[in-house]
Each structure stands twice: as C-alpha cells, then as structure tokens.
C-alpha positions as CSV (number, residue, x, y, z in Angstrom):
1,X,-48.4,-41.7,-86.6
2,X,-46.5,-38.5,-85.3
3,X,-45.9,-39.4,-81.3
4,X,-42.5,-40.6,-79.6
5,X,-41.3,-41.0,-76.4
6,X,-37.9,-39.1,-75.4
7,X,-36.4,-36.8,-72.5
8,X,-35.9,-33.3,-72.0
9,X,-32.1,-32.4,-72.0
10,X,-32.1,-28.8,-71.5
11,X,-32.6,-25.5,-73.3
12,X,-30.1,-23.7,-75.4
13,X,-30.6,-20.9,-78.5
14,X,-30.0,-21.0,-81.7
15,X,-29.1,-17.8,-84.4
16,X,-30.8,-17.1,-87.6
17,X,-28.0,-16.7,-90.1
18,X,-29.4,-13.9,-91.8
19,X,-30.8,-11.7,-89.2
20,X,-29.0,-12.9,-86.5
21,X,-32.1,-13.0,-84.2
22,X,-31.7,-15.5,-81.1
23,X,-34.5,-17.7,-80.4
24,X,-34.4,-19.9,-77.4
25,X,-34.9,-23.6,-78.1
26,X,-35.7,-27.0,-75.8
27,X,-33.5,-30.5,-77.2
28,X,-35.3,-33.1,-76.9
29,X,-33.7,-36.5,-77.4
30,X,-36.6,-38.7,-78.6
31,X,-36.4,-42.7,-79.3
32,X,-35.8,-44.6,-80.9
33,X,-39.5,-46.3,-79.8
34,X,-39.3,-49.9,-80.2
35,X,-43.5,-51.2,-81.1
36,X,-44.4,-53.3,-78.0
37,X,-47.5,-54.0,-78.7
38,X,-49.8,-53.9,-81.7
39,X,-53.8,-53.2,-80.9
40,X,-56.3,-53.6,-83.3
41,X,-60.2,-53.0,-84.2
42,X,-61.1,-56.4,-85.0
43,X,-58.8,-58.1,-81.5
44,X,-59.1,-55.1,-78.5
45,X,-61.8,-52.7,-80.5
46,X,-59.4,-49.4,-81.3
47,X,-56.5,-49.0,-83.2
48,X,-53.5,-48.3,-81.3
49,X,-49.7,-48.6,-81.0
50,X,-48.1,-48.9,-77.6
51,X,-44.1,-47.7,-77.5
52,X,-41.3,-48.2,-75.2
53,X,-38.4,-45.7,-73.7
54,X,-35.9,-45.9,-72.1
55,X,-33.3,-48.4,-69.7
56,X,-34.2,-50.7,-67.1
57,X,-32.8,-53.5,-65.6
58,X,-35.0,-56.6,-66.3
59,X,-34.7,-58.1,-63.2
60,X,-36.7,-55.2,-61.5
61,X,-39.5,-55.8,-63.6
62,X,-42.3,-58.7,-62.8
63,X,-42.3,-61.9,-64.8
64,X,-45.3,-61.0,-66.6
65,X,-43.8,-57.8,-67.8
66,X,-40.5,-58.8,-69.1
67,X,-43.3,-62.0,-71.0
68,X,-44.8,-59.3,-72.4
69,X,-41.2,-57.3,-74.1
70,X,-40.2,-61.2,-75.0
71,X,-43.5,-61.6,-77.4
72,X,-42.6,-58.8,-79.1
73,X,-38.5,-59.5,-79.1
74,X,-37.8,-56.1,-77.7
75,X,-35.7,-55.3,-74.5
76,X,-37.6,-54.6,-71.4
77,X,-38.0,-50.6,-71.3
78,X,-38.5,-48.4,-68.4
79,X,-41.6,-46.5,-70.0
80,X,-44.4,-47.6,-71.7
81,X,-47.2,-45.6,-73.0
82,X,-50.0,-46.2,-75.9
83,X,-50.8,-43.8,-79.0
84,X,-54.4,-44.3,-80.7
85,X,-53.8,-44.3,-84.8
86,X,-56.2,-44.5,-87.8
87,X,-54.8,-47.9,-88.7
88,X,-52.0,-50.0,-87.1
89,X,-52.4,-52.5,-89.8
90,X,-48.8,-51.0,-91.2
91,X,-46.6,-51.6,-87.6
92,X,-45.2,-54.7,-86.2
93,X,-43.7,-56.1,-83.2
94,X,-40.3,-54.7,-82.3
95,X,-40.1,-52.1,-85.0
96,X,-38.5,-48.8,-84.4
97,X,-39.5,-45.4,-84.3
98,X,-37.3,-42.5,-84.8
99,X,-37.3,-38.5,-84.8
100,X,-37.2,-38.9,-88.3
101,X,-41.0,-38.9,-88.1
102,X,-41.0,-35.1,-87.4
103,X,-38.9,-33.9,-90.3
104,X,-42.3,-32.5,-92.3
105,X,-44.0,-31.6,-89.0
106,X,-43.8,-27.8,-88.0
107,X,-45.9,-27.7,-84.9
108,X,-45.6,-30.3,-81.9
109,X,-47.4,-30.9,-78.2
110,X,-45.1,-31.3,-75.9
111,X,-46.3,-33.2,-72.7
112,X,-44.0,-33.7,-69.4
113,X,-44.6,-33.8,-65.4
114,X,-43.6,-30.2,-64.0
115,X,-41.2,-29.7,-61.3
116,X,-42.7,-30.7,-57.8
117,X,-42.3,-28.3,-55.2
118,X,-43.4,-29.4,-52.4
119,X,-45.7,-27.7,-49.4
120,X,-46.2,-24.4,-50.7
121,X,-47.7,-21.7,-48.9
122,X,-50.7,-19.6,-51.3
123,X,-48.5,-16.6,-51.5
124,X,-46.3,-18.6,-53.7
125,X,-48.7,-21.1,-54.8
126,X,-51.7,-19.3,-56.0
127,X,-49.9,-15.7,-55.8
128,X,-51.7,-14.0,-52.6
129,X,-50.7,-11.0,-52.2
130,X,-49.0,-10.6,-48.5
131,X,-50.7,-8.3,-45.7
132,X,-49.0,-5.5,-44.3
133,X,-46.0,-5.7,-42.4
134,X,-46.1,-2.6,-40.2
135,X,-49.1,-1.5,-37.8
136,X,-48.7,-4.3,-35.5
137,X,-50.2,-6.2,-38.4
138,X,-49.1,-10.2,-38.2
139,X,-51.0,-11.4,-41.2
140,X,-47.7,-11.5,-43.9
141,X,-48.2,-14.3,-45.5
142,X,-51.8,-15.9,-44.3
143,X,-54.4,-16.9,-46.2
144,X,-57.0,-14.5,-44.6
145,X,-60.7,-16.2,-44.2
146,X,-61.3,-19.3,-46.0
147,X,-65.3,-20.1,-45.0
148,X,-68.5,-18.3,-43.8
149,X,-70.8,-18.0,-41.0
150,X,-73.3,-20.3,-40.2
151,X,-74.6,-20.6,-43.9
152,X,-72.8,-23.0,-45.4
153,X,-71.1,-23.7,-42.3
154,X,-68.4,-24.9,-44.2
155,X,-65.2,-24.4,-46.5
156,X,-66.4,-24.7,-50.1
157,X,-64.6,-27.7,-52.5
158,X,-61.7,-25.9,-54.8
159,X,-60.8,-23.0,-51.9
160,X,-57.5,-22.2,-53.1
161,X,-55.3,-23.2,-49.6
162,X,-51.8,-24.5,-48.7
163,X,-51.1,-27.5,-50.2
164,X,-48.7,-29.6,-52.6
165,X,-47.1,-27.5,-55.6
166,X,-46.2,-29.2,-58.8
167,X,-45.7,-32.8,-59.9
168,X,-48.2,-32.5,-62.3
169,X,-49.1,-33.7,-65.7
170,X,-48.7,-30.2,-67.7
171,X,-49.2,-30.1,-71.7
172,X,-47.7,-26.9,-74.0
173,X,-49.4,-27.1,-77.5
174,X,-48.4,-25.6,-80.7
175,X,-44.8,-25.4,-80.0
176,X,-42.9,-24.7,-83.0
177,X,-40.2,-27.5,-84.8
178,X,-36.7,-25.8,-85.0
179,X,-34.9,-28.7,-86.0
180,X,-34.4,-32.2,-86.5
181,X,-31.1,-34.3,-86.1
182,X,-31.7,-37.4,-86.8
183,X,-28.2,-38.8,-86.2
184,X,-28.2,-37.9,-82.3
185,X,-32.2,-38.4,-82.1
186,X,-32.6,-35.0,-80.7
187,X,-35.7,-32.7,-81.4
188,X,-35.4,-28.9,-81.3
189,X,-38.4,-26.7,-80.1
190,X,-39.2,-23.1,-79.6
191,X,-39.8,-22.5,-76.1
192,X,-39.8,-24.1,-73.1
193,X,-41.4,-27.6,-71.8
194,X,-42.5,-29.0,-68.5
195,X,-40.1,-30.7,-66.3
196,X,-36.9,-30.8,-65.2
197,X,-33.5,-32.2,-67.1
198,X,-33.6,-35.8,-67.8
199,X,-37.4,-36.0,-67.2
200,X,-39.9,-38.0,-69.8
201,X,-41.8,-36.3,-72.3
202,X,-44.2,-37.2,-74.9
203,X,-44.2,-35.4,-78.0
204,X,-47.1,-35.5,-80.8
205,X,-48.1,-33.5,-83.3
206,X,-50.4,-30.6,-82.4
207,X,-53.8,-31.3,-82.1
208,X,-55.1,-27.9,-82.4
C-alpha cells in the first residue's frame, strides 16, 4: 500500500546541482499513520486499511469513537479515512506508516479541499467576460439572460450562475516525487496542490 495521510506546509524550490534549473516544489509532511482498523474479505467483504492523522483532544470525541482508537491501542486522531488494498492480511492494529513508503515511488495523486471563496459573482467564478462600461451601458458585471421564453419556461439544471466558490474536493494526478525525508516525514512534489497551509491531504500513488 502506497497512501498516507499528511498536511500541506507550503511551497518552496529546489536547484538542480548540475544545471541549476529551479523547479518549484509542495512539502508535504505525511504521517506517521497509525492502522485503526483492519478490514477484511472473509469479516466486512473488501480488503481495506483504515489510517489516522492528526491531534485531537479525546474529550471532544464521542464515547464510541475514542472505543474504537482503544481496540486498536492507538491515540484518538482527528482524521480518519480508509484505503482499499489487495491484501491486508500483512497490517495490524496500531502499526505505523511512514513517508518512507514513497521512497521508490516517482509519481503520486495528491488530493486536498481547495480554498473556499465564498459568494462569487460569474465574472470571477466561471470567467464572464464583463459588458461595456461606456454607452450608458449598466450591465458590468451581470450575468446577461439565464432562461427562455415560454418553451421551457424555465432555467435549465447546471446554468452556470452566482453561487458558492471553492471548498471543494479537488484531485492533481501524476505529480512528480522530488524527494523524500524521512527523518522530518516531509514529502516533496513538483507543482502545486489544492488547499491552503495546514490543510489535509491524501497522497497515493498515481492511478493513471
């Protein structure tokens, strides 16, 4: 299993010591991912590993959360979130997981909840292009027409409108490895990833 929990703790760029081309770079700090739970073929029907991240005070948690981190002798974690493998037979209750799981692995997904934004208008949501501002014209930043006449007699489902911007569940494949510290946990990928500083992010080997 390639997949770990971690946050996003900013971008930075790194040289190449023999061409000196700069390549901006994401660090991650993934894990360590204690093993909550342990799912199998023969007990749930699907093979599957569920991980914990991250701090959280047990006694903001409900009873029958903090019974289910005790099973498994593992602090309560703030996150919890489940990765499907060919065979779980070889993890256990309260084992860790660590970066060091990436060091052969060249291409990662990164996945992460992007900025929210708020109400946005679709001139900066959907990129309208404004209407005049000369000619007595008042249409700036307006979203023009948005249904028909009497047929349909109504505003069709997906019209792109005025609405909430962001907070979303946003995935970046085939991001390239740049490095792997295993001492500070901390991932290094090309590019950038969804989210803001701090924020969770789920990193697996690329799918495609």
């Amino acid at each position: 299993m390639s997949a770990l929990l971690g946050k996003k703790l900013g971008m930075t760029q790194i040289f190449d010591e023999k061409t000196g081309a700069v390549t901006p770079v994401t660090v991650l700090q993934l894990g360590p991912c204690p093993v909550v739970q342990v799912k199998t073929r023969d007990h749930d029907g699907y093979e599957a590993v569920q991980l914990g991240y991250g701090d959280i005070r047990p006694t903001t948690m409900t009873l029958p959360k903090r019974g289910h981190f005790a099973r498994a002798g593992v602090v309560p974690r703030r996150w919890l979130r489940e990765v499907r493998v060919e065979d779980a037979s070889g993890f256990q209750p309260g084992q860790e997981l660590t970066v060091e799981i990436f060091a052969e692995i060249k291409k990662v997904d990164v996945i992460g909840t992007s900025k929210g934004r708020g109400f946005a208008g679709t001139v900066k949501r959907h990129k309208f292009t404004t209407g005049p501002k000369t000619h007595g014209s008042r249409n700036y930043r307006a979203p023009g027409s948005i249904g028909s006449n009497s047929t349909p007699n109504r505003v069709f489902k997906g019209q792109r409108m005025p609405g909430h911007m962001g907070d979303v569940r946003v995935t970046v494949r085939n991001l390239s490895v740049a490095a792997v510290d295993a001492s500070n946990n901390l991932l290094l990928v090309e590019g950038a990833v969804p989210g803001a500083r701090n924020g969770l992010v789920y990193v697996r080997t690329a799918k495609k």
